[in-house]
C-alpha positions in Angstrom: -28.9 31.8 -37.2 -27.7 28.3 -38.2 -24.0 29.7 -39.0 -23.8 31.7 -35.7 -24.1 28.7 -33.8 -21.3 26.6 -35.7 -19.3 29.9 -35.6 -20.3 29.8 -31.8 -19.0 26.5 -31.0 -16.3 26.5 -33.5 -14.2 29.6 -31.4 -15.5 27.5 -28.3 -13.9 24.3 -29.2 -10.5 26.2 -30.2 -10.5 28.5 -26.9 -11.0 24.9 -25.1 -8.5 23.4 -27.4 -6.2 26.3 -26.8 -6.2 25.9 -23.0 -5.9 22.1 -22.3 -2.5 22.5 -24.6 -1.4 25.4 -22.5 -2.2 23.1 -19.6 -0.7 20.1 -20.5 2.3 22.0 -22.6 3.3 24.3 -19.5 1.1 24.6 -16.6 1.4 20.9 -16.0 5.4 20.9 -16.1 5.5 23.8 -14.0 3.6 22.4 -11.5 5.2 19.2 -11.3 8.8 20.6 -11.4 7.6 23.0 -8.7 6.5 19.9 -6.5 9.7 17.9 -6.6 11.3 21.2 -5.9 10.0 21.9 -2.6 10.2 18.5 -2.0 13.9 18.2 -2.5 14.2 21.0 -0.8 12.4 20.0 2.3 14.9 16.6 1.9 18.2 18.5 1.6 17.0 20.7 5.0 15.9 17.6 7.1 12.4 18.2 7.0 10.7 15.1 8.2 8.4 13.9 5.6 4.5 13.5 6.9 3.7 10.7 9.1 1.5 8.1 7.4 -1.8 7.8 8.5 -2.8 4.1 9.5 -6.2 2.6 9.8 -5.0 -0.9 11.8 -2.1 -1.5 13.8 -0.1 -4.8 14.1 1.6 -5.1 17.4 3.0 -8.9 18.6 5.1 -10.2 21.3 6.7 -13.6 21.9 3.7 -15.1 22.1 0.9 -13.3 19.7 0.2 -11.3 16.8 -2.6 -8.9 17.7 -4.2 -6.3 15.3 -6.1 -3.2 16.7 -8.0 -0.2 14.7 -6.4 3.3 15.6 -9.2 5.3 14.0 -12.2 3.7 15.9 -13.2 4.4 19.0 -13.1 0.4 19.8 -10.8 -1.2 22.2 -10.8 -4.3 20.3 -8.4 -6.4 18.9 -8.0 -10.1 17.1 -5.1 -12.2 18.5 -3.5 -15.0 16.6 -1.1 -17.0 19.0 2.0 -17.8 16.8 1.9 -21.7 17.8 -1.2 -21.9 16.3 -0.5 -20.5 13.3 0.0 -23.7 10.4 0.7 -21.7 7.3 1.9 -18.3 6.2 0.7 -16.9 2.7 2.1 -13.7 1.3 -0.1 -12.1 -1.9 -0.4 -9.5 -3.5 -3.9 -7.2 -3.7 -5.0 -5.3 -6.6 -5.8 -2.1 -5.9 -6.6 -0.4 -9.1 -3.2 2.2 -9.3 -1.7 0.1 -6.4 -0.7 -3.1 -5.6 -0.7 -3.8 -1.6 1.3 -6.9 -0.3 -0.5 -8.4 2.2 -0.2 -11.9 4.6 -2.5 -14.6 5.1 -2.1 -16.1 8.7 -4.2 -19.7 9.0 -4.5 -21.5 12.2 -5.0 -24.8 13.1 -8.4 -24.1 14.3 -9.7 -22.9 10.8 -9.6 -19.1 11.4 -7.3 -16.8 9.0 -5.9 -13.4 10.0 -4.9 -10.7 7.0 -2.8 -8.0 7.5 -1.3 -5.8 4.5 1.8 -3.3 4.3 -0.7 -0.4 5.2 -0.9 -1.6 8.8 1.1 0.4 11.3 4.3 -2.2 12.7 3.9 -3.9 9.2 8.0 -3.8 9.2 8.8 -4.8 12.1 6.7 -8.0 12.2 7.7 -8.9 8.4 11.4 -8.6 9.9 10.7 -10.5 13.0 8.4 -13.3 11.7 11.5 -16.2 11.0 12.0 -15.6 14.9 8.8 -16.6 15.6 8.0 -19.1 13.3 10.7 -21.3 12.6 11.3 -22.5 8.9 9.9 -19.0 7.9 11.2 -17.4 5.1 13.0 -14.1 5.7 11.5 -11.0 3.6 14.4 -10.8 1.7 13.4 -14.3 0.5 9.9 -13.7 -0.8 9.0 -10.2 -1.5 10.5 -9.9 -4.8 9.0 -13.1 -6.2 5.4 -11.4 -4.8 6.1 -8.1 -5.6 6.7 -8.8 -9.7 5.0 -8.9 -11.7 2.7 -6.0 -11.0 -1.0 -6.3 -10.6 -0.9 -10.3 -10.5 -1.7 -11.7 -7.0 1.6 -13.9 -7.1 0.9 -16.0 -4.0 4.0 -17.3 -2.2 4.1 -19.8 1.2 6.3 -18.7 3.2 5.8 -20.9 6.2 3.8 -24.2 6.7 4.1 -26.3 9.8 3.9 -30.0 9.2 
């Protein structure tokens, strides 16, 4: 009784064995080769890829930043009026696999605003913020130096009004 169950588990452990190598060997590949593929594929014909699915949206004007949640049925929204903003922080957030670049707005009445590069209009204000806050520094100026090294928070001030 004793030997059929080692016999039992033995041919268990080598079927088991036997499939996570033909798994990892050339089901895996396959797959993965099969996916970049299709996606090339989809590339080469013009395809448009997915559109991203964003939580918060960052809109602004000459006068404000203003963030707004596009998945909740709530028609509010926190303003930040750009001449009361004194400093300009850009980190970096640890997300386990990720990292997520964010930017830390504080004003001069103690209260902070975060946004993050998963916001929708995340570009357009990281392009636009040296023309509303003069002395900024441009993207091109700071998102390297947080960027690397991975998975270290790297915080960088990229604006300060005296």
């Amino acid at each position: 009784m004793n030997s059929r169950l080692v016999f039992i588990f033995f041919v268990t452990a080598v079927i088991l064995f036997s499939l996570g190598y033909i798994f990892d060997r050339w089901l895996n590949p396959w797959l993965a080769n099969r996916t970049v593929k299709k996606l090339l594929c989809d590339i080469k014909k013009g395809k448009p890829q997915k559109p991203r699915n964003y939580d918060f949206e960052i809109t602004f004007d000459s006068n404000n930043i203003s963030v707004r949640p596009l998945k909740y049925k709530s028609t509010e929204q926190v303003s930040v009026t750009w001449m009361k903003i004194k400093r300009a922080t850009a980190f970096k957030r640890d997300l386990f696999t990720v990292d997520c670049i964010c930017l830390l707005f504080e004003t001069v009445d103690q209260m902070t605003l975060e946004l993050n590069e998963d916001m929708k209009g995340w570009n357009a204000l990281t392009e636009s913020m040296p023309n509303h806050l003069p002395g900024c520094k441009p993207l091109s100026d700071w998102i390297f130096q947080v960027a690397t090294p991975a998975f270290e928070t790297n915080p960088t001030e990229i604006f300060s009004r005296s």
